[in-house]
N, CA, C and O of each residue as an XYZ file, in Angstrom:
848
protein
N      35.409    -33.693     15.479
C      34.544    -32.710     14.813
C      35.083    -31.316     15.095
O      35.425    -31.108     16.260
N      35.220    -30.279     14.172
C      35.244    -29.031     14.317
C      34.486    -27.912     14.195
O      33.317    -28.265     14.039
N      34.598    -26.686     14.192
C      33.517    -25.938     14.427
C      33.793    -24.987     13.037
O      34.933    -24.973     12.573
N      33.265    -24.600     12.721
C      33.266    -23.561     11.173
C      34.383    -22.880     11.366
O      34.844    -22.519     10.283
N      35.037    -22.538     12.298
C      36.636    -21.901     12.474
C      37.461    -23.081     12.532
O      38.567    -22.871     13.029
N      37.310    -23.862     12.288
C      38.138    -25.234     11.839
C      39.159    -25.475     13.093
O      40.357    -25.693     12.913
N      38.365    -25.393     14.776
C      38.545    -25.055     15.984
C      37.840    -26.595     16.275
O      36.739    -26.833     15.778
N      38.477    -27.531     17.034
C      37.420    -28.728     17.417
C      36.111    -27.965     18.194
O      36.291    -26.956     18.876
N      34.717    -28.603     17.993
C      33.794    -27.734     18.134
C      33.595    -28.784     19.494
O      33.858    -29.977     19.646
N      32.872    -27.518     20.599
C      32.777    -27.834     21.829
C      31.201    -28.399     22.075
O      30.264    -28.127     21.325
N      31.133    -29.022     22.967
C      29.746    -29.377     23.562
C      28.876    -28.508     23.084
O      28.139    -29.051     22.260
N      28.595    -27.132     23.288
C      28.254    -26.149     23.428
C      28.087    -25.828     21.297
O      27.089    -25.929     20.583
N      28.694    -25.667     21.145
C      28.927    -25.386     19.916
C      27.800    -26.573     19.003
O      27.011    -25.990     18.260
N      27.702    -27.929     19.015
C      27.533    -28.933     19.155
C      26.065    -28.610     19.216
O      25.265    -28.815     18.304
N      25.846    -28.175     20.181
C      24.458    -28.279     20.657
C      23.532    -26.684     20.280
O      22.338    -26.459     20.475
N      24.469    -25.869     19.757
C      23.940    -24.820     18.969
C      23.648    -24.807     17.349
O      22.876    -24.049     16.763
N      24.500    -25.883     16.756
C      24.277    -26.059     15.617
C      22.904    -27.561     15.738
O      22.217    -27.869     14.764
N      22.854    -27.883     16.363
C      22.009    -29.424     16.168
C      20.327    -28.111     16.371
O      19.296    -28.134     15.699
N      20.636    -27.316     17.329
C      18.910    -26.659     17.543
C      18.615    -25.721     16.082
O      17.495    -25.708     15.573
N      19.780    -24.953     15.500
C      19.896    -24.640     14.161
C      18.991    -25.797     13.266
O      17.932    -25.563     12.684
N      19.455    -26.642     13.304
C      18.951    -27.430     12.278
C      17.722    -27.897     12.777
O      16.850    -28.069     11.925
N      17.458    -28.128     13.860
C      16.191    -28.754     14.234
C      15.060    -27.690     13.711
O      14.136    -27.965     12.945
N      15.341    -26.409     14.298
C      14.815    -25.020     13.446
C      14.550    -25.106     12.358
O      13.376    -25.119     11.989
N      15.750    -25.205     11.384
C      15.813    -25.314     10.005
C      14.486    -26.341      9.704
O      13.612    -25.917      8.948
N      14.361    -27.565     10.245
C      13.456    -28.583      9.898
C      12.128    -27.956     10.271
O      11.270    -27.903      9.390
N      11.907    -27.559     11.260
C      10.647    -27.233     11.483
C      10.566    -26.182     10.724
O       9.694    -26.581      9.952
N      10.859    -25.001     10.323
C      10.408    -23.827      9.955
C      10.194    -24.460      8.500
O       9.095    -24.234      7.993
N      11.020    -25.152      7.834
C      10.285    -25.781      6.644
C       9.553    -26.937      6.124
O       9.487    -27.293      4.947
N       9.059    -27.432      7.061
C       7.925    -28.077      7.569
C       6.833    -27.060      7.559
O       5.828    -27.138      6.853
N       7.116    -26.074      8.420
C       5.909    -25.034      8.194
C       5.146    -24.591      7.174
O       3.950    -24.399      6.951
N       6.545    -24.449      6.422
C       6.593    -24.155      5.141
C       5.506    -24.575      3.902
O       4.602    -23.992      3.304
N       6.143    -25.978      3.865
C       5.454    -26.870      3.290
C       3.840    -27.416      3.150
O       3.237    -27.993      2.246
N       3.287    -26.736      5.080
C       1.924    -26.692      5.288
C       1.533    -25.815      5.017
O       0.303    -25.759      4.981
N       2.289    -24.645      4.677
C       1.634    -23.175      4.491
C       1.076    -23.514      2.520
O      -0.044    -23.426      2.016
N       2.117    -23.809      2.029
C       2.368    -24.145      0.289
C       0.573    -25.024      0.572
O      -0.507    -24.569      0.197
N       0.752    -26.000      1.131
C      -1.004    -27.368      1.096
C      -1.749    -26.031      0.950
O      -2.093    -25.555     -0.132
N      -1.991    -25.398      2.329
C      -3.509    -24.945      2.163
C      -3.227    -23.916      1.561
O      -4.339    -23.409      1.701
N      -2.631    -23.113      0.959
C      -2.491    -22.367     -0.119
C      -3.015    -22.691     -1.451
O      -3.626    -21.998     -2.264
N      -2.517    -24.258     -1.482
C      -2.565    -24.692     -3.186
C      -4.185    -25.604     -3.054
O      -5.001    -25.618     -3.976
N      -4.355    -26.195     -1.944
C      -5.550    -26.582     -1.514
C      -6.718    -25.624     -1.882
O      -7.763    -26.063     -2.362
N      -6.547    -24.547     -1.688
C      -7.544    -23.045     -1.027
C      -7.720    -22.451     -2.670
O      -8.794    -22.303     -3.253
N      -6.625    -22.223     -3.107
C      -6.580    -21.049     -4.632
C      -6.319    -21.813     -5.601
O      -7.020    -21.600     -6.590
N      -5.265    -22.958     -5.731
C      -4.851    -23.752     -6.895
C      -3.465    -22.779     -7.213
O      -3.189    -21.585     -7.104
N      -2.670    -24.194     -7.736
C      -1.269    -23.814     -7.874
C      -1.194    -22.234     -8.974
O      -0.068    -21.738     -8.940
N      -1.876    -21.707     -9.583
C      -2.103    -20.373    -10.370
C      -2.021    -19.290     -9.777
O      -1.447    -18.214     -9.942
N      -2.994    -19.959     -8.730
C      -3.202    -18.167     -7.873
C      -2.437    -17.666     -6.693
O      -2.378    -16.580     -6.118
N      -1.748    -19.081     -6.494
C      -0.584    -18.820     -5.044
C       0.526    -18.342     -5.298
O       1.336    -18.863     -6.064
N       0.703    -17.198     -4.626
C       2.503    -16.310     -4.645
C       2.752    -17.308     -3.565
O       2.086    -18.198     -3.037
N       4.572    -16.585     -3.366
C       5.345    -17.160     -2.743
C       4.809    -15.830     -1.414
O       5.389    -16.068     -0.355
N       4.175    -14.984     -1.352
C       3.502    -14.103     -0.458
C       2.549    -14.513      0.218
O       2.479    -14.283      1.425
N       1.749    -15.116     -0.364
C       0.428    -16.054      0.100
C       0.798    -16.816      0.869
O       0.150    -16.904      1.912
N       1.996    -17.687      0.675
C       2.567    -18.565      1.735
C       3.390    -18.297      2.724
O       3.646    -19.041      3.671
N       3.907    -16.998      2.472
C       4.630    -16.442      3.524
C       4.031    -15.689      5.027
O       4.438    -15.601      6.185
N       3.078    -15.318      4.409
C       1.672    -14.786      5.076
C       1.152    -15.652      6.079
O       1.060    -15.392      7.279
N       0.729    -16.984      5.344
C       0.238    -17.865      6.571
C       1.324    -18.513      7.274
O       0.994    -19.391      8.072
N       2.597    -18.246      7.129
C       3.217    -18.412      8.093
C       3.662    -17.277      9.041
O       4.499    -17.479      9.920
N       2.979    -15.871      8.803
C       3.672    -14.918      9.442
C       4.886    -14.712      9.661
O       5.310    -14.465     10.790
N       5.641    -14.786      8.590
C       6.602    -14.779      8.370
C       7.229    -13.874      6.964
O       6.394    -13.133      6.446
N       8.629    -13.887      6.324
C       8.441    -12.831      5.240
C       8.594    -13.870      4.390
O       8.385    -15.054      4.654
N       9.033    -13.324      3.170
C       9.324    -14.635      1.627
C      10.500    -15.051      1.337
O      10.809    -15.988      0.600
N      11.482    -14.005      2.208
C      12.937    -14.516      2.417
C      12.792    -15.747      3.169
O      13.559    -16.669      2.893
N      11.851    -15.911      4.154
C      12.172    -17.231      4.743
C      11.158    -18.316      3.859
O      10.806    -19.343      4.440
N      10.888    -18.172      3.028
C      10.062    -19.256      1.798
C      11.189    -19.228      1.139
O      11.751    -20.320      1.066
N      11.680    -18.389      0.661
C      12.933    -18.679      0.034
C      14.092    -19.707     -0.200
O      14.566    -20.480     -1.033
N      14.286    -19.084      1.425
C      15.118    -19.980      1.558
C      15.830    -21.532      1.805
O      16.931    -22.079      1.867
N      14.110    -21.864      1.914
C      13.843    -23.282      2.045
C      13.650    -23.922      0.540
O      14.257    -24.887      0.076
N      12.607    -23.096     -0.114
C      12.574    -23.499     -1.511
C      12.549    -21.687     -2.675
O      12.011    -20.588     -2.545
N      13.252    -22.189     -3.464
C      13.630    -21.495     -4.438
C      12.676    -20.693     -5.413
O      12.832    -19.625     -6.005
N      11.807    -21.444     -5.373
C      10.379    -20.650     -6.083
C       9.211    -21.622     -6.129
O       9.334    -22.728     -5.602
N       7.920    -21.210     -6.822
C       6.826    -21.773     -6.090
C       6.527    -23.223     -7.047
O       5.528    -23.794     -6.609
N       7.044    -23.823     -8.036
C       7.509    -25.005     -9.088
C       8.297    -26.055     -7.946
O       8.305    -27.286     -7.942
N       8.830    -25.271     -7.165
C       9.626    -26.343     -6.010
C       8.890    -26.342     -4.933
O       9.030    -27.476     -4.476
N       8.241    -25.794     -4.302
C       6.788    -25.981     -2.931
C       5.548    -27.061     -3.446
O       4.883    -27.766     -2.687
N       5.407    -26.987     -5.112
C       4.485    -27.202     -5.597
C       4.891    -29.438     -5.523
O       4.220    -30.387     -5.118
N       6.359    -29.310     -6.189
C       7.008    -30.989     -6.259
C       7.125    -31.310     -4.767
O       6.885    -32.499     -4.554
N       7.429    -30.587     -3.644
C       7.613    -30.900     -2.632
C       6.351    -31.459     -1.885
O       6.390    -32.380     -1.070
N       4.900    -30.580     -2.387
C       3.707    -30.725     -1.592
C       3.427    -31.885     -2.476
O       2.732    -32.665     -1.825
N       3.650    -32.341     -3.639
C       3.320    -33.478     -4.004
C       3.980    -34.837     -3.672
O       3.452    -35.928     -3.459
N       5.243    -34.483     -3.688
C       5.655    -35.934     -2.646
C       5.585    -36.168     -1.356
O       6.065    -37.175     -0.836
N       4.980    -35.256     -0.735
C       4.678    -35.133      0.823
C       3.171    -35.658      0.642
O       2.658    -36.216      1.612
N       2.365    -35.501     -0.653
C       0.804    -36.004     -0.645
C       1.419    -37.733     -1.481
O       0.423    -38.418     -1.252
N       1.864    -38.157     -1.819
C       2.106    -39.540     -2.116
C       2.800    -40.131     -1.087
O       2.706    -41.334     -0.844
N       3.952    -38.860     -0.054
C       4.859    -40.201      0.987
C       3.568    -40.270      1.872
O       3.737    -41.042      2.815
N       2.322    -39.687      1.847
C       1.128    -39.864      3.099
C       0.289    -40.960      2.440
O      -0.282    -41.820      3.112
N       0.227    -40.904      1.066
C      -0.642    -42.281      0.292
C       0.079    -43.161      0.865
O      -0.448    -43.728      1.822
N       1.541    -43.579      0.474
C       2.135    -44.907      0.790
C       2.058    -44.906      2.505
O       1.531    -45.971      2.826
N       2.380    -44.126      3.676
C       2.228    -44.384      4.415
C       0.908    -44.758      5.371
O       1.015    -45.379      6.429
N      -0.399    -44.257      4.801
C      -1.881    -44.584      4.855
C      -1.466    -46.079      3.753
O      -2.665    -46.360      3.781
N      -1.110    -46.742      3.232
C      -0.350    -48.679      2.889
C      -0.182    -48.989      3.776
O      -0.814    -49.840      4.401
N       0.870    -48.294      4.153
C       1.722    -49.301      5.163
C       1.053    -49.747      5.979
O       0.829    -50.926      6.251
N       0.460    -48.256      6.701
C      -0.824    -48.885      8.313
C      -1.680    -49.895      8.172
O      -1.997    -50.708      9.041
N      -2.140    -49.824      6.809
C      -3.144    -51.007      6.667
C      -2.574    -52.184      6.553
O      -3.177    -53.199      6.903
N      -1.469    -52.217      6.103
C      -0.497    -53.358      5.698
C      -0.603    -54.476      6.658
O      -0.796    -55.686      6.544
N      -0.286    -53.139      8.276
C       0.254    -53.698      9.555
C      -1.091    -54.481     10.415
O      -1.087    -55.254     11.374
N      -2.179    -53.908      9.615
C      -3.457    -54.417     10.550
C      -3.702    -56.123     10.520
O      -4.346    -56.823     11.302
N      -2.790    -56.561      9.086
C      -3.021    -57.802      9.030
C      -4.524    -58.469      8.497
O      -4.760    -59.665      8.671
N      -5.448    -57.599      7.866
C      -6.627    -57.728      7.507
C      -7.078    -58.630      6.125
O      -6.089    -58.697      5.395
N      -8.020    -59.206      5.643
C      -8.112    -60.290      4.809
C      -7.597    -58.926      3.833
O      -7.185    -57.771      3.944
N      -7.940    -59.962      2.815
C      -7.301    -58.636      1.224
C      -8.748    -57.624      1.197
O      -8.868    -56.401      1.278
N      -9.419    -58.357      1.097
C     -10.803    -57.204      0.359
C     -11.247    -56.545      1.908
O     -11.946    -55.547      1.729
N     -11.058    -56.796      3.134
C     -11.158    -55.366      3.893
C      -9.581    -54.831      3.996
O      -9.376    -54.234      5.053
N      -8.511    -54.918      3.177
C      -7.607    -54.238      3.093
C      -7.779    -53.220      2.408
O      -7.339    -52.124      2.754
N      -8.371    -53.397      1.445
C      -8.650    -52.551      0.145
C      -9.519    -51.634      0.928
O      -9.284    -50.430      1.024
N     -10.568    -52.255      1.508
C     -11.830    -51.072      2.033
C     -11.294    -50.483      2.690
O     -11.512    -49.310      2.385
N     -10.298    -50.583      3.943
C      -9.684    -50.017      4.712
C      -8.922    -48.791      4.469
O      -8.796    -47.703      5.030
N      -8.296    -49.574      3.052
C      -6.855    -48.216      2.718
C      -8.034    -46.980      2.097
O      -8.156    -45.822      2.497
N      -8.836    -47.701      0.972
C      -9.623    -46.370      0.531
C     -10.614    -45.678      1.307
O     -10.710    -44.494      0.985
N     -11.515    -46.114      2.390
C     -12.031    -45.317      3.723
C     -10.727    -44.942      4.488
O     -11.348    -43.898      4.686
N      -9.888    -44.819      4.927
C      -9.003    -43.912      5.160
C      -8.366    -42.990      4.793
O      -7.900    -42.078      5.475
N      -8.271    -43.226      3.255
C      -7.749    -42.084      2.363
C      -8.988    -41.278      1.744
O      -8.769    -40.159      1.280
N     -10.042    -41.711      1.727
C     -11.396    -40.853      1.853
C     -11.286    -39.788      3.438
O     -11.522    -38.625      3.764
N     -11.016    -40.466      3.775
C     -11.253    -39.392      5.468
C      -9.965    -38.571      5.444
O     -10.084    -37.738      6.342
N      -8.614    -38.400      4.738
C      -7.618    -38.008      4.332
C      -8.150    -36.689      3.755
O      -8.183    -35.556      4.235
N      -8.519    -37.137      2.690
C      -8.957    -36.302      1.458
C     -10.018    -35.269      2.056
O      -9.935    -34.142      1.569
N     -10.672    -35.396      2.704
C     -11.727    -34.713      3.947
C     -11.172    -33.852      4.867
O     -11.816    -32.822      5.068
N     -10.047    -34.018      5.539
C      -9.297    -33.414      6.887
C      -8.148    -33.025      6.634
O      -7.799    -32.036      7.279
N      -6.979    -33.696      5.492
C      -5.726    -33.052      5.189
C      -5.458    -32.230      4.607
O      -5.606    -32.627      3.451
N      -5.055    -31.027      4.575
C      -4.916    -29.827      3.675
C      -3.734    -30.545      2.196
O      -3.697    -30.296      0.991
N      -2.878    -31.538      3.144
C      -1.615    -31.671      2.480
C      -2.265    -32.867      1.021
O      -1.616    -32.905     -0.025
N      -3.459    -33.670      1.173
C      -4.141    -34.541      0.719
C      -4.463    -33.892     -0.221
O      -3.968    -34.120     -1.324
N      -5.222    -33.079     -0.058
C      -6.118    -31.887     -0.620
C      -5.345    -31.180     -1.891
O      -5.803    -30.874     -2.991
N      -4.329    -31.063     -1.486
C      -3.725    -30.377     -2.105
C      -2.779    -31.345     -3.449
O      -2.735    -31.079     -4.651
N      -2.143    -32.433     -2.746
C      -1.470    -32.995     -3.716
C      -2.421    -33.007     -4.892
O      -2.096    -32.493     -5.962
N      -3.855    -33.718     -4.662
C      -4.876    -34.009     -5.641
C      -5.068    -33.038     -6.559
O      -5.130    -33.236     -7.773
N      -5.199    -31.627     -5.827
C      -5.363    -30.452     -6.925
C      -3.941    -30.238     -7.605
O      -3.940    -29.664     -8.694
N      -3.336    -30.444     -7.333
C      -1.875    -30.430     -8.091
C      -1.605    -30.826     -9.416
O      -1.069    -30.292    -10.387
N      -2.431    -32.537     -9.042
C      -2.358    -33.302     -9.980
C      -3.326    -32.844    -11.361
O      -3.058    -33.004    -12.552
N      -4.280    -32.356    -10.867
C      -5.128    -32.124    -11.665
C      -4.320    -30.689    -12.521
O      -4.064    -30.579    -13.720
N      -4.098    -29.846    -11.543
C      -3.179    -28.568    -12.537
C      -1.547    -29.351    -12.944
O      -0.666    -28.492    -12.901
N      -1.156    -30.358    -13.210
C       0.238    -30.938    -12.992
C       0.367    -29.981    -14.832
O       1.441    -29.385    -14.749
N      -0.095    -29.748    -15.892
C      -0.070    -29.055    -17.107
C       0.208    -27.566    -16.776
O       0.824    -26.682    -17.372
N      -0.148    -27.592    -16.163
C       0.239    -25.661    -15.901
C       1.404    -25.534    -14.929
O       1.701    -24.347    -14.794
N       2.124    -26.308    -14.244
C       3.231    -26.468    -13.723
C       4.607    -26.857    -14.491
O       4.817    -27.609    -15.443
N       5.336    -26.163    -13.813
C       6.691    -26.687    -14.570
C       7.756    -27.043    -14.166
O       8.833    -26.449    -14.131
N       7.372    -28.359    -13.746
C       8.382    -29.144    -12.497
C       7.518    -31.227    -13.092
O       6.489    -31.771    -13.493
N       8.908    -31.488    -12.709
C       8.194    -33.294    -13.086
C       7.783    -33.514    -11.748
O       8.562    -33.705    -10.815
N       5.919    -33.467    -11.627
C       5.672    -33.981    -10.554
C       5.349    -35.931    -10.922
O       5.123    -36.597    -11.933
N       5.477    -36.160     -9.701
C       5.418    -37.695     -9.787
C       4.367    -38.624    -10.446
O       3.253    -38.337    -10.007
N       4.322    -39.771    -11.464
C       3.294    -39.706    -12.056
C       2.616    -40.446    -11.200
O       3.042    -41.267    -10.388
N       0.928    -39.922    -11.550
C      -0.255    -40.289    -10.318
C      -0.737    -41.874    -10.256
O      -1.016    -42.676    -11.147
N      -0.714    -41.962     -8.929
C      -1.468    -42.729     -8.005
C      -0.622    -44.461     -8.701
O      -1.161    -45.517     -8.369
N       0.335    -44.487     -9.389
C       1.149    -45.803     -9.593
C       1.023    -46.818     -8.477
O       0.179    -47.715     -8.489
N       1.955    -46.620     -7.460
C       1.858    -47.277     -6.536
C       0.749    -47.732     -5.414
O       0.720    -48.820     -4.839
N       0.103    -46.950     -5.294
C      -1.627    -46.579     -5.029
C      -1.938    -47.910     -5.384
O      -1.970    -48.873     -4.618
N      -2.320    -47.889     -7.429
C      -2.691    -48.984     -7.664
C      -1.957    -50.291     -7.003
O      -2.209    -51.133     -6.141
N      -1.151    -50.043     -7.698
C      -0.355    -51.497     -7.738
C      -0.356    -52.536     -6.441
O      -0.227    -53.760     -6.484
N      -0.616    -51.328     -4.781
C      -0.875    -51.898     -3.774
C      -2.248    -52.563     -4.030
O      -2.253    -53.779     -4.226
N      -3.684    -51.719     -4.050
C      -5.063    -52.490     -4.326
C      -5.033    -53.673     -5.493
O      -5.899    -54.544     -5.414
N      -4.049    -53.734     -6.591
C      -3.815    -54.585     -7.061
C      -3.422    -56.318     -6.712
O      -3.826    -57.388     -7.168
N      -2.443    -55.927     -5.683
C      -1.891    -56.319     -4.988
C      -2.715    -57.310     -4.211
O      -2.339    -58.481     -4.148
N      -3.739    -56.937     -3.658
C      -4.922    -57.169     -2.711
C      -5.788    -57.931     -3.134
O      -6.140    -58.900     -2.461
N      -6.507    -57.558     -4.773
C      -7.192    -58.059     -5.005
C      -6.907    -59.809     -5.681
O      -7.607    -60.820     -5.626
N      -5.266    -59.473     -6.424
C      -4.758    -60.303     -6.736
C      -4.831    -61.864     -5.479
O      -5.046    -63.067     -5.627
N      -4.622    -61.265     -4.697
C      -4.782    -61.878     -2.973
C      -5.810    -63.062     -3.031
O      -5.802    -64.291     -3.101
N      -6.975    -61.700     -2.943
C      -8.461    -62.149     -2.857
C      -8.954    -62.988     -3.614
O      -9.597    -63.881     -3.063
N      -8.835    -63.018     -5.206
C      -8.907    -63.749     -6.294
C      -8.088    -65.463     -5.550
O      -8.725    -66.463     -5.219
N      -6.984    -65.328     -5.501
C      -6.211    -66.532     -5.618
C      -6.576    -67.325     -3.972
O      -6.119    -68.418     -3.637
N      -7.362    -66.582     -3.240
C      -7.981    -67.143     -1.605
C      -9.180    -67.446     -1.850
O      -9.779    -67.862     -0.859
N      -9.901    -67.388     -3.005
C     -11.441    -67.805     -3.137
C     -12.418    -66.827     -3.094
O     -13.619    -67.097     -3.117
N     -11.818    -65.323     -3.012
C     -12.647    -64.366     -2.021
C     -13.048    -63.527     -3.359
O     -13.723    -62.560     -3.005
N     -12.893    -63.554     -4.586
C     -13.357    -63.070     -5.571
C     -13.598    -64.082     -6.806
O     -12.788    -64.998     -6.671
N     -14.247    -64.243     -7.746
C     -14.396    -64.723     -8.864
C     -13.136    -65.164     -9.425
O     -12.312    -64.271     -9.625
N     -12.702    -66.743     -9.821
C     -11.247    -66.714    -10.201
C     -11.191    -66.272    -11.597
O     -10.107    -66.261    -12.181
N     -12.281    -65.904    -12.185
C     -11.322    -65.371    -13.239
C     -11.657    -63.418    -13.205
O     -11.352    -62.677    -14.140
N     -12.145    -63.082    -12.258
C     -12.000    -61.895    -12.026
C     -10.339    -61.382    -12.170
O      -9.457    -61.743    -11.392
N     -10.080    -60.222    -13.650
C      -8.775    -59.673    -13.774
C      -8.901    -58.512    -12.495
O      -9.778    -57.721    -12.147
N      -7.324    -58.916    -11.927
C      -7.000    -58.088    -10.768
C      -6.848    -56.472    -10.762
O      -7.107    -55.530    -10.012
N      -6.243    -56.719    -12.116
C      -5.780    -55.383    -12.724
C      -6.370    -54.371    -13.328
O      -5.894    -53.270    -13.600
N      -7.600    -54.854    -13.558
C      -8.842    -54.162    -14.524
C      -9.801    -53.810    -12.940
O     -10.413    -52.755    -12.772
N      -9.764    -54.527    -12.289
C     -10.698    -54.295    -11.151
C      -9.911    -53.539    -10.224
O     -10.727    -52.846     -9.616
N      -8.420    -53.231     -9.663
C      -7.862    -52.243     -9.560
C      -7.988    -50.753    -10.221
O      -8.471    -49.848     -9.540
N      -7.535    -50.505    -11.600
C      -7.968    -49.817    -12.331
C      -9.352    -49.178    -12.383
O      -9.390    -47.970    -12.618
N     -10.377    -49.772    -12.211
C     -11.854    -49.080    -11.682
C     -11.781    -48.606    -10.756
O     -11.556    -47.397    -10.720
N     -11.892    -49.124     -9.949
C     -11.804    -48.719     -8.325
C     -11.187    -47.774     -7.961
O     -11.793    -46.927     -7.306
N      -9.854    -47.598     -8.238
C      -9.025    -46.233     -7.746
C     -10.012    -45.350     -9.072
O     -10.980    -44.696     -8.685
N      -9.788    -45.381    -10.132
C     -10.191    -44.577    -11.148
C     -11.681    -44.109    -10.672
O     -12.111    -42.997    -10.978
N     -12.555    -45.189     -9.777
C     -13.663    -44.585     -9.058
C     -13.626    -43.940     -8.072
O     -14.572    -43.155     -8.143
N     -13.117    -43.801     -7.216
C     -12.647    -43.509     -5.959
C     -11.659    -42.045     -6.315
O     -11.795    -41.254     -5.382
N     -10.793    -41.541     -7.323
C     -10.786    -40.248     -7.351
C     -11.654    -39.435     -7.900
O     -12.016    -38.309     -7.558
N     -12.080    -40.366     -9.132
C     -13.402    -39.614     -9.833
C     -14.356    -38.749     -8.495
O     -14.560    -37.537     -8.428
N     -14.794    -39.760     -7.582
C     -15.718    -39.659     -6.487
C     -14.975    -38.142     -5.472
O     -15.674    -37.254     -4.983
N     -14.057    -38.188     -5.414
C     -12.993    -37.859     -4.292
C     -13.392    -35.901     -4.925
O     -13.628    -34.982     -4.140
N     -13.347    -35.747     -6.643
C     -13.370    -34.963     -7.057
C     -14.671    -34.507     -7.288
O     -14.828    -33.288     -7.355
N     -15.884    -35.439     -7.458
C     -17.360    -34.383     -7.320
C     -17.658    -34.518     -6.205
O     -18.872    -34.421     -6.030
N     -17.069    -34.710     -5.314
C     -17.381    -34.522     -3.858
C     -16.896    -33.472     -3.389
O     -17.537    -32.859     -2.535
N     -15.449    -32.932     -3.901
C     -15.020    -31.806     -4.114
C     -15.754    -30.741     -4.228
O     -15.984    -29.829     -3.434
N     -16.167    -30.983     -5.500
C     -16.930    -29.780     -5.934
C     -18.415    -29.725     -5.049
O     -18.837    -28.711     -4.493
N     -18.890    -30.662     -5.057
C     -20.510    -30.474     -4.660
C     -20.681    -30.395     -2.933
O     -21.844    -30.282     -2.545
N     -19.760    -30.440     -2.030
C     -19.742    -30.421     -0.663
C     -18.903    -29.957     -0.088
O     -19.260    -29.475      0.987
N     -17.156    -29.812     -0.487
C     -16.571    -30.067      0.012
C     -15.790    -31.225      0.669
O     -15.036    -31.258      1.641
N     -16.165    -32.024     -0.069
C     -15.485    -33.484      0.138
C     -16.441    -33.895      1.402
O     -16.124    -34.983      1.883
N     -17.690    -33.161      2.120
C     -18.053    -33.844      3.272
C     -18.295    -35.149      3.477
O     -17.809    -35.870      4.349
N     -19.665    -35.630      1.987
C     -19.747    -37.020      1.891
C     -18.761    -38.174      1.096
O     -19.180    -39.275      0.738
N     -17.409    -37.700      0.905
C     -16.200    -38.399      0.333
C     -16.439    -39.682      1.044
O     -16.095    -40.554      0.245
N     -16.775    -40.133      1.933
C     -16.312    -41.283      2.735
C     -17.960    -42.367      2.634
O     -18.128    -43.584      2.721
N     -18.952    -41.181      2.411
C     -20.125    -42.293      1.801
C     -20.195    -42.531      0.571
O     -20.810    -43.538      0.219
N     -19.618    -41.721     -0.359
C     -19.550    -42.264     -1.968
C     -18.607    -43.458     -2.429
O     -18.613    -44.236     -3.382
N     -17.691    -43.226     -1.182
C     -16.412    -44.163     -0.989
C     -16.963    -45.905     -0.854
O     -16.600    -46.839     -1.569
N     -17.843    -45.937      0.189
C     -18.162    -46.684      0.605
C     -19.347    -47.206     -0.703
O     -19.272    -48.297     -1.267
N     -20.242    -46.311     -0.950
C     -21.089    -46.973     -2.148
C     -19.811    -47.855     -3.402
O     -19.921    -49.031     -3.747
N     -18.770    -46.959     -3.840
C     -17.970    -47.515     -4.558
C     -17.519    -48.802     -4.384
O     -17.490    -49.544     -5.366
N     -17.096    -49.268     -3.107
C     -16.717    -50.218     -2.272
C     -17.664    -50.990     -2.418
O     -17.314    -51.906     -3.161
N     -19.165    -51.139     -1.937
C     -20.301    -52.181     -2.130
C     -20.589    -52.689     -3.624
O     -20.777    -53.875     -3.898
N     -20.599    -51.597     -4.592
C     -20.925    -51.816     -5.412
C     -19.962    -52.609     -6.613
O     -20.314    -53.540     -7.337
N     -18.845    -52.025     -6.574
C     -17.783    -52.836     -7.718
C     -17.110    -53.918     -6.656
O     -16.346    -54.626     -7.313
N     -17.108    -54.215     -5.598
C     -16.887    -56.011     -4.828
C     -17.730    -56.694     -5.125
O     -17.648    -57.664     -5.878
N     -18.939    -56.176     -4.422
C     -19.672    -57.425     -4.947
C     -20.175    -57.649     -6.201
O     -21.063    -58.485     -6.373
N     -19.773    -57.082     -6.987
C     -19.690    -57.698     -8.771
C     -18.968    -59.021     -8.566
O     -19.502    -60.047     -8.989
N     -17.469    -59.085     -7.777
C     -16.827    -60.077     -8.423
C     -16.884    -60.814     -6.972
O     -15.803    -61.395     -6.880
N     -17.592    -61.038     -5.886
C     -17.371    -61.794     -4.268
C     -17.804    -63.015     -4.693
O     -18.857    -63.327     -5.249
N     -16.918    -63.626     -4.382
C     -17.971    -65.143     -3.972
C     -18.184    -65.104     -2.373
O     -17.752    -64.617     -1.329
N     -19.287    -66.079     -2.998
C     -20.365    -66.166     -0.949
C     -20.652    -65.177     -0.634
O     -21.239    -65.016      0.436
């Protein structure tokens, strides 16, 4: 390995460029949390690249330089709010739980998400302004489904739902209930009771299709 003077780079050298970058990562990391509760707080319209520079106490050269303008904070905070959907999957994945408290599980957790994460918070309002943006943000909640799909498909073929209950139509409600919910909870509280509307959603469209 060499050093930017095309000098083999020393221990020392080595270990000045690795804290550089570790820097580099965190300060735009920062970044990226500053962009959530920004776009969380005002909506992607009303946020400068000042607004975010601000809550980092910091200037806009260093927003800058991480991302290019506020169309790129905006795609970034949205795949940082879907890599936290799929990774709120995975955990549940790992619990090993029947299918239909998988399902309850992933959506009471991503209810309590949607409640406490700025970065949650924010992807959602994104989505909703994704027309007034001008960047391809990712299209919504695909994989989302396809996991509760996934589940119910499960449940159906283990006895644990109606066999001719469609998996896919009862997926399709459910998430489609569960943001609906996510969003007048929004408005009317602050998302406080997100996690009891969650749960009514949950009682009410399962046991349509439970057996026993």
């Amino acid at each position: 390995m060499t050093s930017g003077s095309g000098r083999p780079a020393t221990p020392r050298s080595r270990g000045r460029t690795d804290l550089k970058q570790e820097r580099a990562v965190r300060t735009r990391g920062q970044v990226l949390d500053a962009a959530a509760s920004a776009f969380a707080r005002k909506g992607f319209p009303a946020v400068t690249i000042l607004d975010v520079a601000e809550l980092m106490g910091m200037t806009k050269g260093a927003v800058y330089f991480h991302y290019p303008n506020k169309e790129a904070l905006a795609l970034a905070v949205a795949d940082e709010f879907y890599r936290r959907l799929g990774a709120t999957g995975d955990t549940v994945r790992e619990l090993a739980l029947s299918p239909l408290e998988a399902v309850s599980e992933l959506l009471t957790r991503t209810a309590v998400a949607f409640r406490d994460d700025p970065m949650i918070q924010a992807g959602a309002r994104l989505q909703i302004e994704r027309s007034l943006i001008e960047a391809d943000l990712p299209t919504p909640y695909v994989g989302y489904t396809n996991l509760v799909e996934s589940w119910l498909t499960q449940a159906r073929d283990e006895g644990q739902l109606a066999l001719d209950t469609d998996a896919e139509v009862m997926a399709r409600v459910l998430i489609s209930a569960f943001f609906g919910a996510q969003h007048i909870s929004w408005v009317l509280s602050e998302r406080a009771d997100i996690a009891e509307r969650v749960r009514e959603i949950l009682d009410v469209v399962i046991q349509v299709r439970r057996v026993g």
